[in-house]
N, C-alpha and C positions, 0 to 999 in steps of 0.2 A: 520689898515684900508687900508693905501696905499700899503702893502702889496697884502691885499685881491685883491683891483682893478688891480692893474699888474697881478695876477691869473686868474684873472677873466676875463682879457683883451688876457692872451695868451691864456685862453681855448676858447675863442671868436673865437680869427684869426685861431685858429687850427680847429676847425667847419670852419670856412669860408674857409679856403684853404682845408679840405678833401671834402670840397663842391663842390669848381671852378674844381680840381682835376676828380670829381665822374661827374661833367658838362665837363669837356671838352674831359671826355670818352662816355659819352653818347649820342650824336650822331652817334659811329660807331654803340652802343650797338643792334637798334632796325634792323638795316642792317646785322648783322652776320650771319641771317639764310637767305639773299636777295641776291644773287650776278647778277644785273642786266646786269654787263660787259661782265659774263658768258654768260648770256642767250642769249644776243647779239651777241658772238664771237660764241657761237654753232652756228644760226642762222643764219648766213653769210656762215659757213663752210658748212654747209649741202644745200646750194640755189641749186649749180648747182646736187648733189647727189638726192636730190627728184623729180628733171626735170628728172630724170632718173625712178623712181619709177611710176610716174603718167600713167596707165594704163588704154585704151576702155572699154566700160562695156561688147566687148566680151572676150576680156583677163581677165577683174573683173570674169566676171559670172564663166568663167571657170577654175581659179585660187579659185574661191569661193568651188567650186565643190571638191577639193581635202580637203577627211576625216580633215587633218592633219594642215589645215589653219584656221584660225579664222577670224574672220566676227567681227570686233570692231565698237559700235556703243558709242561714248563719248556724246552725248548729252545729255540732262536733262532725269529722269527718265521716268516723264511724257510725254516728246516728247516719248519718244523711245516705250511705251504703245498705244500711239496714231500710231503709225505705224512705222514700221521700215524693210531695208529688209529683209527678211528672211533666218533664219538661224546667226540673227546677236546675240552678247551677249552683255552686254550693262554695259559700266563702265563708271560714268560719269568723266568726267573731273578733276573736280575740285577736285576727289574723288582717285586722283592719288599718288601713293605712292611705294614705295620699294614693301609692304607687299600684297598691292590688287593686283598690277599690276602680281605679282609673281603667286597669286591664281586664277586668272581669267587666263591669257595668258601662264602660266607653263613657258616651256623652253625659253628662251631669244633667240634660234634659229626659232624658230618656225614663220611662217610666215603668217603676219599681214596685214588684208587690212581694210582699213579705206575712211571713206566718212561721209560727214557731210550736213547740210541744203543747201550749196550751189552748193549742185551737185547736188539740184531739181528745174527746171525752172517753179512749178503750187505758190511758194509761197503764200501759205494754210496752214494752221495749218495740221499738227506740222513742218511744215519744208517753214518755215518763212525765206526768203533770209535775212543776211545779208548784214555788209559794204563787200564788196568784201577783204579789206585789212584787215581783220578781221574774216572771214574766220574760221570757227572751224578746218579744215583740217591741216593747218599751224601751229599751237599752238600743237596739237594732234601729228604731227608725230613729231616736235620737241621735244615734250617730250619724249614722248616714245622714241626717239634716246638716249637723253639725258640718260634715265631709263638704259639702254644696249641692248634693242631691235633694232636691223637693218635691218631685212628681213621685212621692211614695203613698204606694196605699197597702190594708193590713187586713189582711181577712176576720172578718169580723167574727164572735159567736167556738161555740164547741162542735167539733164532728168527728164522727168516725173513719178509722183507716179504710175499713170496709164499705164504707159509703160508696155508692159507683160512680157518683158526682166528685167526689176527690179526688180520681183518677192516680191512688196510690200504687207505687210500683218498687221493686226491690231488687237490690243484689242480688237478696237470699232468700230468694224463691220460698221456699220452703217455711220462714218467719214469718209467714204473715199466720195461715190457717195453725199454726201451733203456739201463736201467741197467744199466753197467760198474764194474768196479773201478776205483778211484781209488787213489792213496798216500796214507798220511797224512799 
């Protein structure tokens, strides 16, 4: 019998230390695929490179104008149905990956222009202002740096859906001349 409890007592402590062991690795565990220091360190590196990219809407419109660029609209599906500029293709965000980024935008050279809700001053649906520091634009080209895409530039400044230069256009017909202000 005292045999038994001394077995019994190291298969005990042998569960309890492959335990403390399998605990004091899993904390990194849920972090392996998060590297937050990355994101940060990209983030810093590219500040002053995208103060470089940020382009007028008549450098956009005619940077838009060439076959060979793409018109990136990352916000939510439904914003982007509710109106979006024209000529835009629409990959959301959150929707980012090696594999879509590669099917939507092809070459990694190929040149990217982006703009997001707060490059519209009617804040209306669908293009509800943001925190400013928060920004869909910021996140957007940092990924996409991040992805291997470099030739991105960002529509610079605030404007109107109604502007005739933003060439705004809709699913839903009807949203535009009945948009209201909303809160955010």
């Amino acid at each position: 019998m005292k045999r038994n409890v001394i077995l019994g007592l190291i298969t005990l402590a042998t569960f309890i230390g492959c335990g403390l062991m399998a605990n004091a690795e899993a904390p990194d565990a849920p972090d392996a695929q998060i590297d937050y220091d990355g994101f940060v360190g990209l983030s810093g590196e590219l500040g002053a490179y995208r103060q470089t990219r940020l382009v007028d809407l008549d450098t956009f419109n005619a940077m838009k104008a060439d076959p060979d660029t793409i018109l990136l609209d990352t916000r939510s599906s439904e914003a982007f149905h509710m109106g979006h500029i024209e000529g835009a293709i629409n990959v959301n965000f959150s929707d980012f990956t090696d594999a879509k980024l590669a099917k939507a935008l092809g070459d990694k050279t190929t040149r990217i222009l982006i703009y997001c809700n707060n490059n519209f001053s009617d804040n209306v649906a669908p293009v509800m202002v943001k925190r400013v520091e928060l920004a869909l634009n910021v996140p957007t080209f940092i990924n996409l740096y991040g992805y291997g895409y470099e030739n991105i530039y960002e529509l610079k400044g605030a404007h109107s859906i109604r502007d005739a230069d933003i060439h705004w256009v809709s699913d839903w017909p009807d949203m535009l001349p009945a948009a209201t202000l909303q809160e955010n």
